[in-house]
C-alpha positions in Angstrom: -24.5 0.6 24.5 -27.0 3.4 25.5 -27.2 1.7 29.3 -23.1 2.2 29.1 -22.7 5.0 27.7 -25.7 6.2 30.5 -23.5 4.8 33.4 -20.3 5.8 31.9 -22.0 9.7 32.1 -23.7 9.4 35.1 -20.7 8.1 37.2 -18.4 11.1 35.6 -21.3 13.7 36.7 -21.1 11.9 40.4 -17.0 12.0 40.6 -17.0 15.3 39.2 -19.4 17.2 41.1 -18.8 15.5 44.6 -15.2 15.2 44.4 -15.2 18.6 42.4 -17.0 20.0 45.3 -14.5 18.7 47.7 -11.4 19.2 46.0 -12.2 23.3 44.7 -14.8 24.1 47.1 -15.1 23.0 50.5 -11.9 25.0 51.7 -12.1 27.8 49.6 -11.9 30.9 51.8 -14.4 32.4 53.8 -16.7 31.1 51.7 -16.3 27.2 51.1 -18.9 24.9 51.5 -17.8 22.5 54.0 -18.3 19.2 54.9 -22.1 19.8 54.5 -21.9 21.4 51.2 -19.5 18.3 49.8 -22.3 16.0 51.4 -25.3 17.6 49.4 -23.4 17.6 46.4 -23.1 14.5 46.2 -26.4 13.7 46.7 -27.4 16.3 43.9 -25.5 13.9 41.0 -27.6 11.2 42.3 -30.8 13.0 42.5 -30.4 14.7 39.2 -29.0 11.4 37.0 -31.2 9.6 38.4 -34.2 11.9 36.9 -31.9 12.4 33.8 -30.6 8.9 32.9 -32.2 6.6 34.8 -35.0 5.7 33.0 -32.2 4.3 30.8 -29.7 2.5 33.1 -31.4 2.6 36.0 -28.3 5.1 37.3 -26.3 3.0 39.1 -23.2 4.5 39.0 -21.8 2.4 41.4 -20.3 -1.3 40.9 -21.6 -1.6 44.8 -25.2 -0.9 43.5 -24.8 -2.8 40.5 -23.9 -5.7 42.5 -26.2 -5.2 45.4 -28.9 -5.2 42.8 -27.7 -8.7 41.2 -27.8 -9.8 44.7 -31.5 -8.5 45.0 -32.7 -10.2 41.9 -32.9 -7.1 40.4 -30.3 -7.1 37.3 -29.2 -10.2 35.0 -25.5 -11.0 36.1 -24.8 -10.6 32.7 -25.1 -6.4 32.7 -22.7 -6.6 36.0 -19.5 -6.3 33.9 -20.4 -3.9 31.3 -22.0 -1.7 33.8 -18.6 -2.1 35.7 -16.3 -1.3 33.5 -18.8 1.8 32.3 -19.0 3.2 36.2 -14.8 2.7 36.5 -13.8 4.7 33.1 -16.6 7.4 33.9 -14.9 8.0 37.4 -11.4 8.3 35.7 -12.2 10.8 33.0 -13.9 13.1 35.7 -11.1 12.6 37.9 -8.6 13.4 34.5 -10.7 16.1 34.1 -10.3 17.9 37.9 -7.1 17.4 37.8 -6.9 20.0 34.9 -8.9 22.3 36.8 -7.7 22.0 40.4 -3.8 22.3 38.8 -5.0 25.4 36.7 -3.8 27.7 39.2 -0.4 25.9 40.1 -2.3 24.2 43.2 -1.0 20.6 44.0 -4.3 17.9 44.2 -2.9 17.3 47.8 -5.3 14.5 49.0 -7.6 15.1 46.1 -11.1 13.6 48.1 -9.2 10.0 48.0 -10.6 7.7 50.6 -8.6 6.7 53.1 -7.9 5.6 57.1 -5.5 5.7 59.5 -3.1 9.3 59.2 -5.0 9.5 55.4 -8.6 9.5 57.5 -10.1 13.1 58.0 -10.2 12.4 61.8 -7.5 10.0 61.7 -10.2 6.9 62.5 -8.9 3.3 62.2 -8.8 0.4 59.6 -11.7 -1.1 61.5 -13.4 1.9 62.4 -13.2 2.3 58.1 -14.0 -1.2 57.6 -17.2 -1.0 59.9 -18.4 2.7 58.4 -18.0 1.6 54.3 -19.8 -1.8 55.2 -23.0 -0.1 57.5 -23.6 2.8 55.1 -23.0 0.6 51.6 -25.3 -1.7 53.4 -27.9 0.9 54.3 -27.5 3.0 51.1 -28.4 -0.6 49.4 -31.9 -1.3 51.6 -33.2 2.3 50.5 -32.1 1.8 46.6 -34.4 -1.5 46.8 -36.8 -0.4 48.8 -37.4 3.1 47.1 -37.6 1.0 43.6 -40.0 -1.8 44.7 -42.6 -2.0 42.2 -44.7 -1.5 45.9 -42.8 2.1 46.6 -44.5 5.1 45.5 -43.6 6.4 42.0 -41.6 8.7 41.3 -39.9 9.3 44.3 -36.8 6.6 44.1 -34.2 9.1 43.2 -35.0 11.8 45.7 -35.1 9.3 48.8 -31.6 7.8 47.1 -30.3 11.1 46.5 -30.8 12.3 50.1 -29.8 8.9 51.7 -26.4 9.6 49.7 -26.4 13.2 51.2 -26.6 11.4 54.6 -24.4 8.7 54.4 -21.6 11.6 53.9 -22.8 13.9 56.1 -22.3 10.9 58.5 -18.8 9.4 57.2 -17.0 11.9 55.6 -14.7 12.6 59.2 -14.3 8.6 58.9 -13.0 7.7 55.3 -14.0 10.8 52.6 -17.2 8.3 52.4 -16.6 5.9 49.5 -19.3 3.2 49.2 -18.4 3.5 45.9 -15.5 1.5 44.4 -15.2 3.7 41.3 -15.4 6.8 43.3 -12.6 5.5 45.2 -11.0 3.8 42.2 -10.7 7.1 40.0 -9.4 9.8 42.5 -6.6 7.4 44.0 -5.0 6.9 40.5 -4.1 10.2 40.6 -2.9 10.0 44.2 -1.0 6.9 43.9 1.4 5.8 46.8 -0.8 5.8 50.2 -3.9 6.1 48.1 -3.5 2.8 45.7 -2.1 0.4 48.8 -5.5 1.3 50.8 -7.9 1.1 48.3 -8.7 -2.7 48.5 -10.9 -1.6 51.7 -13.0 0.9 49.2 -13.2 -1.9 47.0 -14.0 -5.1 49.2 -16.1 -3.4 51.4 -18.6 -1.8 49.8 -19.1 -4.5 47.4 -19.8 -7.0 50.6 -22.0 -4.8 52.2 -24.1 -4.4 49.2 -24.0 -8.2 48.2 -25.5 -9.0 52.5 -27.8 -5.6 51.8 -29.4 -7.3 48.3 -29.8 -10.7 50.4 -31.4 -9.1 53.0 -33.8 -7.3 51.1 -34.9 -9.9 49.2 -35.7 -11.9 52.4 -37.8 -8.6 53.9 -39.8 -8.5 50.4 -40.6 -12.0 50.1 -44.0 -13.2 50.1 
């Protein structure tokens, strides 16, 4: 119950502060944040759980990661649903709770950071130009989790190299899809959209998870002996 109750926390703190950042200030005027802004905050939820909580959980936070890491050897597949269902509520609670606050001034959510592609993409990019960023950055965001926590990595530096990976990966694919590589990023904020939201969300779902699954097999082949 503490490992839940760790990734149920930890995944609110991620929705909250890197969709927070996106939805209330990356616009705001003459003095929003940005693309850049949304990026590094999204890295700071991983950076700072990680420190925080993951010495309990191992801060997840993602059913991606979780995954990827049963794929690695690197979890019992017995923790995968728990940790699941934990990540999915923990996104939907933040996302209940900016909804109060970005509808506190009469604002409507609009797009509300959901992922999407096509017209719903930031730069209007494609389904396979979607399909092909969420699977490369899940899949690279995967290598550095395993590598960075290889009993052979230096201590003590895991979440800082994941945290700034994270801040890459959307300072990289934010134009393309409002970066996902996590399902219950994705899973959480389109609830609240619905419509357009809720019939593209199987790519932020699929995707991620198969690029994590090849990324765990992969790594497991590089660390072998």
């Amino acid at each position: 119950m503490k490992k839940m109750a760790a990734e149920f926390i930890g995944t609110f703190w991620l929705v909250l502060g890197g969709c927070g950042s996106a939805v209330l200030a990356a616009k705001f005027p003459d003095v929003g944040i940005g693309l850049v802004g949304v990026a590094l905050a999204f890295g700071l939820t991983v950076l700072t759980i990680a420190y925080s909580l993951g010495h309990i959980s191992g801060a997840h936070l993602n059913p991606a990661v979780t995954i990827g890491l049963w794929a690695g050897d690197r979890i019992n597949a017995k923790e995968i649903l728990p940790y699941i269902i934990s990540q999915i509520l923990g996104g939907i609670v933040a996302a209940a709770v900016l909804y109060i606050i970005a509808t506190g001034n009469g604002s409507a959510i609009g797009n509300f950071a959901a992922n999407g592609y096509g017209e719903h993409s930031p730069g209007h990019y494609s389904m396979l130009a979607a399909l092909v960023t969420e699977f490369v950055m899940t899949f690279m965001f995967l290598i550095i989790i395993l590598g960075a926590t290889d009993v052979k990595a230096p201590k003590g530096f895991a979440g800082l190299a994941i945290g700034l990976a994270l801040t890459l990966i959307h300072l990289i694919s934010i134009p393309v899809t409002n970066t996902s590589v996590n399902p219950a990023r994705s899973i959480s904020q389109a609830i609240f959209v619905g419509d357009w939201a809720l019939s593209q969300l199987w790519l932020f779902i699929l995707i991620p998870v198969l690029g994590a699954m090849v990324a765990g097999v992969v790594y497991k082949f590089l660390s072998k002996k």
